[in-house]
C-alpha positions as CSV (number, residue, x, y, z in Angstrom):
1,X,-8.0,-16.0,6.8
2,X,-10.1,-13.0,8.3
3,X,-13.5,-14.0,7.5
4,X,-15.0,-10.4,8.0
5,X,-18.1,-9.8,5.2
6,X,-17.2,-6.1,5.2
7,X,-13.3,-7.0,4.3
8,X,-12.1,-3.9,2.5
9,X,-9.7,-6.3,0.4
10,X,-10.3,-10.2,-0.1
11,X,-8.4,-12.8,-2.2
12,X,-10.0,-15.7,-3.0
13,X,-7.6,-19.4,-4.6
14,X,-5.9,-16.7,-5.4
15,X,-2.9,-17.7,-7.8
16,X,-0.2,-16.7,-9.9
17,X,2.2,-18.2,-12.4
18,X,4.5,-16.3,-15.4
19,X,5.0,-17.7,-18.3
20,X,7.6,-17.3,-21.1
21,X,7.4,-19.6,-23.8
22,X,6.8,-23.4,-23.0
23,X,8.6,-22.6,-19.2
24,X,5.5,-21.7,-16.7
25,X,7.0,-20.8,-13.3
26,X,4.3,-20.6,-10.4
27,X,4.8,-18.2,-7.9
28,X,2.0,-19.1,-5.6
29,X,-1.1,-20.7,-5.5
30,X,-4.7,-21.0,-3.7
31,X,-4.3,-17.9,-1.5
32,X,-7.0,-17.1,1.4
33,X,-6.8,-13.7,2.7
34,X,-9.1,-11.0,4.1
35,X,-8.4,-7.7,5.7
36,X,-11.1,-6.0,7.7
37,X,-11.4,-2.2,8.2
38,X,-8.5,-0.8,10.3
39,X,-6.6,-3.8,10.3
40,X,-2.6,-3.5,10.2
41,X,-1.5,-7.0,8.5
42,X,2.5,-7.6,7.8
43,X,3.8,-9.9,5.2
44,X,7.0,-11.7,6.0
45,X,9.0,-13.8,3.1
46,X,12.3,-14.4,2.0
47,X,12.8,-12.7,-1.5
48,X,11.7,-13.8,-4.4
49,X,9.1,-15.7,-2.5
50,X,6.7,-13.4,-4.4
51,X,5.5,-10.6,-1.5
52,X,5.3,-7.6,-4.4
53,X,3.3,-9.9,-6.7
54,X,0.9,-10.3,-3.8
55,X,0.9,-6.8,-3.1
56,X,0.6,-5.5,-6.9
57,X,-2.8,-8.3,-7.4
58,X,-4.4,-6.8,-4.6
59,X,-3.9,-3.6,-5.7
60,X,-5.0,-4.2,-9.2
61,X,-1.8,-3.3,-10.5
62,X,-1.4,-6.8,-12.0
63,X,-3.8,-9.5,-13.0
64,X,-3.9,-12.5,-11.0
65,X,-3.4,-16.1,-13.2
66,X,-6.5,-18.2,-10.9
67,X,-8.8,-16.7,-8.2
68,X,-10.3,-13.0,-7.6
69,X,-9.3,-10.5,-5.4
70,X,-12.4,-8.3,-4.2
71,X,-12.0,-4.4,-3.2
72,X,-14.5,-2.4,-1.3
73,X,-16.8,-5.5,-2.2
74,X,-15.9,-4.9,-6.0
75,X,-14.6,-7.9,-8.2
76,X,-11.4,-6.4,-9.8
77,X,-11.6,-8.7,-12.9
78,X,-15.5,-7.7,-13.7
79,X,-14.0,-4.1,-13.8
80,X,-13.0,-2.0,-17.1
81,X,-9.1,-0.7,-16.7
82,X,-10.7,2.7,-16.2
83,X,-12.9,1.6,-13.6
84,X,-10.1,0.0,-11.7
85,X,-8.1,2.6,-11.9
86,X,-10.8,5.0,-10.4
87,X,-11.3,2.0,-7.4
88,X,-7.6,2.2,-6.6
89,X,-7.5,6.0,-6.6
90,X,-10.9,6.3,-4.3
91,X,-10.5,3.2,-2.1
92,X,-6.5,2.2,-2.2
93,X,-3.0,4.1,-1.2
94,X,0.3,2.9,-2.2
95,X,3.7,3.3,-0.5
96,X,6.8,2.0,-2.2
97,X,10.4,1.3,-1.4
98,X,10.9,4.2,-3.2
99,X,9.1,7.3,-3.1
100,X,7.8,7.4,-6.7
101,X,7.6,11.3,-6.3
102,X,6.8,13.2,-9.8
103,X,9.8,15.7,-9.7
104,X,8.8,18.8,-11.5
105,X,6.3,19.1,-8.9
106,X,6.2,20.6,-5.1
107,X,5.8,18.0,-2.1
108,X,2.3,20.2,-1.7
109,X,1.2,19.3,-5.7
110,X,2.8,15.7,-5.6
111,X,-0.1,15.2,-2.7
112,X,-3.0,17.5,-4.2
113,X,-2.6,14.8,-7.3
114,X,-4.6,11.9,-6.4
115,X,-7.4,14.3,-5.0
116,X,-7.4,15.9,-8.1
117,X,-7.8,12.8,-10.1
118,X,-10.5,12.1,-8.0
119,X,-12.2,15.0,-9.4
120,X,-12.1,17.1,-6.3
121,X,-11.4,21.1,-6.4
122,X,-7.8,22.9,-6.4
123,X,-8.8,24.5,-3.0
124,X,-10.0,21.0,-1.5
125,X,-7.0,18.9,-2.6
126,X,-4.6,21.6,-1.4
127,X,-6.4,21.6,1.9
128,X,-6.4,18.5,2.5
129,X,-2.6,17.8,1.1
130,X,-1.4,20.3,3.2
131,X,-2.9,18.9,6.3
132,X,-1.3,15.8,5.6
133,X,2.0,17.2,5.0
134,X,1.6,19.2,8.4
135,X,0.2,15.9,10.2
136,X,3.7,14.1,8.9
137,X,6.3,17.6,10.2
138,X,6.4,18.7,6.8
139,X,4.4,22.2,6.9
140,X,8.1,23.9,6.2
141,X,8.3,21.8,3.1
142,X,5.2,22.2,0.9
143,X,6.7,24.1,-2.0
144,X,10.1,22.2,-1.9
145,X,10.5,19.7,-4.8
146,X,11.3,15.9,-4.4
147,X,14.9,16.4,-5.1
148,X,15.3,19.6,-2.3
149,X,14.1,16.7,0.4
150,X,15.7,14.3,2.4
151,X,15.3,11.0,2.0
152,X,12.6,10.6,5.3
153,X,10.8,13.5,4.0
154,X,10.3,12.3,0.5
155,X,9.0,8.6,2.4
156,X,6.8,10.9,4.5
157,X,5.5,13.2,1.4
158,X,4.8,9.9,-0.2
159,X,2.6,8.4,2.8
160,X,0.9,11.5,3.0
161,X,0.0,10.9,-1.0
162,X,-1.5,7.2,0.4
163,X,-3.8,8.7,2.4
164,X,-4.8,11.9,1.0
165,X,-8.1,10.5,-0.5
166,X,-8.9,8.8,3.0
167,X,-8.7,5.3,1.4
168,X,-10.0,2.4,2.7
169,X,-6.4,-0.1,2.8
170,X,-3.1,1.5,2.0
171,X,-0.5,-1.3,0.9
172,X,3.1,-0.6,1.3
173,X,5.8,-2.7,-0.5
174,X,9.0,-2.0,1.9
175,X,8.0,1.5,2.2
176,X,10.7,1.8,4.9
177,X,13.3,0.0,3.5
178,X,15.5,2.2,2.2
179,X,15.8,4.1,4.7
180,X,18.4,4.4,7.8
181,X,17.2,2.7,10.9
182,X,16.5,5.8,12.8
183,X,14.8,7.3,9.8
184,X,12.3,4.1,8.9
185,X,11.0,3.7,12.3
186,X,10.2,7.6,12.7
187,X,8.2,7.2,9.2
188,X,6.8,3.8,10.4
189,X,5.5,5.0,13.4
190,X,3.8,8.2,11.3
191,X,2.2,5.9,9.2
192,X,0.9,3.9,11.8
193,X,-0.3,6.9,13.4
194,X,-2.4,8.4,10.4
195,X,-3.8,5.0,9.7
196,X,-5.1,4.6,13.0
197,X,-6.4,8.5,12.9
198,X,-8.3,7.7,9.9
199,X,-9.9,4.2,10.9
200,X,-7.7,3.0,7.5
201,X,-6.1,-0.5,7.0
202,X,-2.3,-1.0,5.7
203,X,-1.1,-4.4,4.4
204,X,2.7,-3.8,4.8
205,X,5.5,-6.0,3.2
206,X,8.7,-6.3,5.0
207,X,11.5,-7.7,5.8
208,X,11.8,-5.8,9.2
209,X,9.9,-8.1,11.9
210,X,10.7,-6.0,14.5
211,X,7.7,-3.4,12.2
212,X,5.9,-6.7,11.7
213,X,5.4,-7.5,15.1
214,X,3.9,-4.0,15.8
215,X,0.8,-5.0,13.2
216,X,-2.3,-6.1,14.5
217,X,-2.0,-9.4,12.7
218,X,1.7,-11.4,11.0
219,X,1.3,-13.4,7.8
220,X,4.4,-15.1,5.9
221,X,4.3,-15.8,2.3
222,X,6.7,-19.4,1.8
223,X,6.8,-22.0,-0.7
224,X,3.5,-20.8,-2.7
225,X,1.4,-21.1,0.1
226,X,0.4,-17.7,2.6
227,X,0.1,-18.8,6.4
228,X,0.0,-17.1,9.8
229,X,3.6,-16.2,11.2
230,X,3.6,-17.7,14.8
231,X,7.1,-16.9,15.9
232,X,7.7,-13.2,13.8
């Protein structure tokens, strides 16, 4: 575990089981984890081994079963719903496997939404979603909507969304992954790029350990427990 007070996320015996019925099925148990301020971490696992889970109780998307998971030195489970939502959108970014794009909307409004949320302007959050958009090549894109954009572009519009309220960790759940090889490692490398431009840490799950490798630090996620990846 990276022991760092100022750890923008931290898990403590952090645990989860589902249950349905009598039948309790654990999917991991007594997790240590910390990431510090610009870290890069990867999370390596075979599937089912419970990498999303992970990913969605450190997000505060899902409630863990034992432990607490701590963001921006806030306990998630001493939170209302509404005030964990307004922690996520302030302090956390998300990138999925798939883009999760709202398709009415432009590539510009689909990143102006979580600044808006936030409670910012209509001039700020399309300033700062377009310079995202430009930052990832997609200045000739802003008023094209999800379903006018290539696969890579929609990936990219979506990291751009992560980032646009300068959070403090963005987690990606196989944000490359379905994507062609060419394609993934060109969105991969922007997304390393804007992280490091804005000082913000990304807990990635993959499959890919050739992306893994590129992290600052390698974790894998087998049989309920959460270890450091020597060989990734």
């Amino acid at each position: 575990m990276n022991d760092a007070a100022d750890a923008v996320i931290r898990a403590e015996n952090l645990g989860k089981t589902y249950a349905e019925g009598r039948l309790r099925t654990p999917v991991f148990g007594g997790l240590e984890f910390a990431v510090a301020p610009g870290e890069t971490v990867a999370i390596l696992g075979a599937s089912g081994a419970g990498k999303s889970t992970l990913l969605h109780l450190l997000g505060g998307l899902d409630v863990p079963t034992t432990g607490e998971v701590y963001v921006a030195g806030q306990k998630m489970s001493a939170l209302s719903d509404a005030a964990r939502g307004r922690l996520r959108n302030r302090a956390l970014g998300f990138v999925y496997q798939f883009h999760h794009l709202l398709p009415e909307f432009t590539a510009l409004e689909n990143v102006m939404m979580p600044v808006l949320l936030a409670g910012a302007a209509v001039d700020e959050a399309r300033d700062r979603a377009r310079t995202l958009l430009e930052a990832v090549g997609l200045g000739h894109r802003l008023r094209h909507k999800p379903g006018e954009l290539s696969g890579g572009e929609r990936q990219r519009t979506a990291v751009a969304r992560a980032l646009v309220n300068r959070p403090a960790c963005v987690l990606g759940d196989e944000p490359t992954g379905n994507l062609d090889e060419k394609t993934a490692a060109q969105v991969f490398e922007q997304m390393l790029q804007l992280n490091r431009a804005h000082g913000t840490s990304l807990v990635l799950v993959t499959h890919d350990r050739g992306l893994a490798r590129r992290l600052d630090r390698v974790l894998e996620l087998h049989e309920g427990g959460l270890r450091p990846c020597l060989d990734p």
